[in-house]
N, C-alpha and C positions, 0 to 999 in steps of 0.2 A: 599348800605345803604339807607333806607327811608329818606322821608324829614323831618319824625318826628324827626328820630334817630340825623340827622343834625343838627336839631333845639333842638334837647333836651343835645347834646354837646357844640354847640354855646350857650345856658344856662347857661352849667355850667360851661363855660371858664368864661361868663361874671361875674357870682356869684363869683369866687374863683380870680379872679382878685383882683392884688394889691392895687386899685385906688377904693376904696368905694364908691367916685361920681361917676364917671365912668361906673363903675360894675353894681350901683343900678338905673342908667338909663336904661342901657342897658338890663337890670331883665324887667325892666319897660315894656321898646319894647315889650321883648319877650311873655311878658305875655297878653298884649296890641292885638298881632298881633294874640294870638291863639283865643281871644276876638272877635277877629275881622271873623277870619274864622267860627268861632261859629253862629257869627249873618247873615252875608254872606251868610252862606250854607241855610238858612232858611228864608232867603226874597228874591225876587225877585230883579236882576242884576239894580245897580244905585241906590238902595234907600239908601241905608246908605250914599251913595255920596251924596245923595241929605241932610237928615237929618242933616250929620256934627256932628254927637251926641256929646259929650265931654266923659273925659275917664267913669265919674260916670253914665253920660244914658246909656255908653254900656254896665253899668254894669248889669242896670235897664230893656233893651230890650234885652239884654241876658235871665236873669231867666224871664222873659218873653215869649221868645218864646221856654222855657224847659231848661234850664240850670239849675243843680241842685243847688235850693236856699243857700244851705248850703256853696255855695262858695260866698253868696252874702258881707258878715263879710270880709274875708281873701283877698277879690280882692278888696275891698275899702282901708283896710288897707295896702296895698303894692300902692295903689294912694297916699294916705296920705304921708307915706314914703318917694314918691318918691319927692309930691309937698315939702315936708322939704329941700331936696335936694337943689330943682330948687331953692328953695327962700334964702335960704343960704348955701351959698357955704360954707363953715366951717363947716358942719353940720354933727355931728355922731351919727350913730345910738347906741344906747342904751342896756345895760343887758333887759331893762324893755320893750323896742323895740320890741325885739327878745320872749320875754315872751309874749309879748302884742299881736304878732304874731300869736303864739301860743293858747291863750286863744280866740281868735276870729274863730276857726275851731271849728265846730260842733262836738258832744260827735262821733257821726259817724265817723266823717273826722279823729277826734285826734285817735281812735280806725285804722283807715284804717294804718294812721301815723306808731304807734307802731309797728305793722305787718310788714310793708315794712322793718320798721330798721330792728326790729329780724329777719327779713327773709337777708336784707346786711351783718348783723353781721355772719352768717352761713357761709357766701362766706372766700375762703382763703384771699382776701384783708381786710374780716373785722376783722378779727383774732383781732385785737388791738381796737377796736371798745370799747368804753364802755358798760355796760350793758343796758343802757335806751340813747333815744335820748336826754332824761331831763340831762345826765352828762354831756353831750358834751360840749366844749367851744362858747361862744357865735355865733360868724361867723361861726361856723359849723352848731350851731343849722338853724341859718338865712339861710343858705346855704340851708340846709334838708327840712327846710319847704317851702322855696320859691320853690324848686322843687317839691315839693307835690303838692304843690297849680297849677303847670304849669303842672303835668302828671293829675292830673283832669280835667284840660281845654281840655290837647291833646286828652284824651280817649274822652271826650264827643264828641268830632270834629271826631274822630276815633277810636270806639270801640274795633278794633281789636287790637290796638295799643296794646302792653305791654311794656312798659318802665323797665321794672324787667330784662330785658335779657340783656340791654343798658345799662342803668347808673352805675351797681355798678362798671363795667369793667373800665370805667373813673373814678370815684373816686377813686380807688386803684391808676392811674396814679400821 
């Protein structure tokens, strides 16, 4: 197994976790750290050490140094997220959340989105799948699109990657 495939299951243990804080820290990390290999692979060893960026510059020296803008919306908004989190612990996330999510992916991204469902739903685990990602219940949606958002980072980091042969196998479990 890759270390994407690794990382793209420790994802969706942490998204699908009982503990909402928890969980959406831990989305946090995950998405944080493919962030990070992103900017990494494309500057010279120590500079980001040196920088210290915070999580909104990496967002800023990521499409920077070629990261496709169109994730610049959808990886602020899961910071945002998570700072609600950090600052109140009582804190849940929302129908309008989840919507709000959604509406920040570019007309490209939301098109790429739709594809991958209809292409899950086809598999025998989606058999029960509704017909659009739009029916799903909220935490599913959050679920699907946080993972969207983390197989855009992984492919940029690694094109050859396909996450299509990986994930649906876990979500059936």
């Amino acid at each position: 197994m890759s270390s994407h495939q690794e990382r793209l299951i420790g994802l969706y243990k942490a998204i699908t976790a009982d503990d909402m804080l928890g969980g959406f820290i831990r989305v946090h990390l995950y998405i944080e750290y493919e962030l990070n290999l992103f900017i990494e692979a494309r500057l010279p060893p120590g500079v980001i050490e040196t920088l210290k960026p915070d999580y909104d510059r990496k967002i800023s020296l990521a499409i920077a140094l070629g990261l496709l803008p169109d994730l610049k919306s959808p990886l602020r908004k899961i910071g945002e997220y998570r700072n609600r989190f950090a600052h109140n612990l009582d804190h849940k996330l929302l129908l309008s959340d989840v919507d709000g999510l959604f509406k920040s992916f570019s007309p490209a991204m939301k098109e790429i989105t739709q594809r991958w469902f209809a292409r899950v739903r086809k598999l025998p685990s989606g058999a029960d799948y509704p017909s659009t990602h739009l029916e799903m219940n909220g935490a599913s949606r959050l679920q699907f699109y946080v993972m969207q958002i983390w197989m855009f980072l992984a492919h940029a980091n690694d094109p050859s990657f396909e996450p299509a042969e990986t994930l649906p196998h876990y979500m059936a479990e």
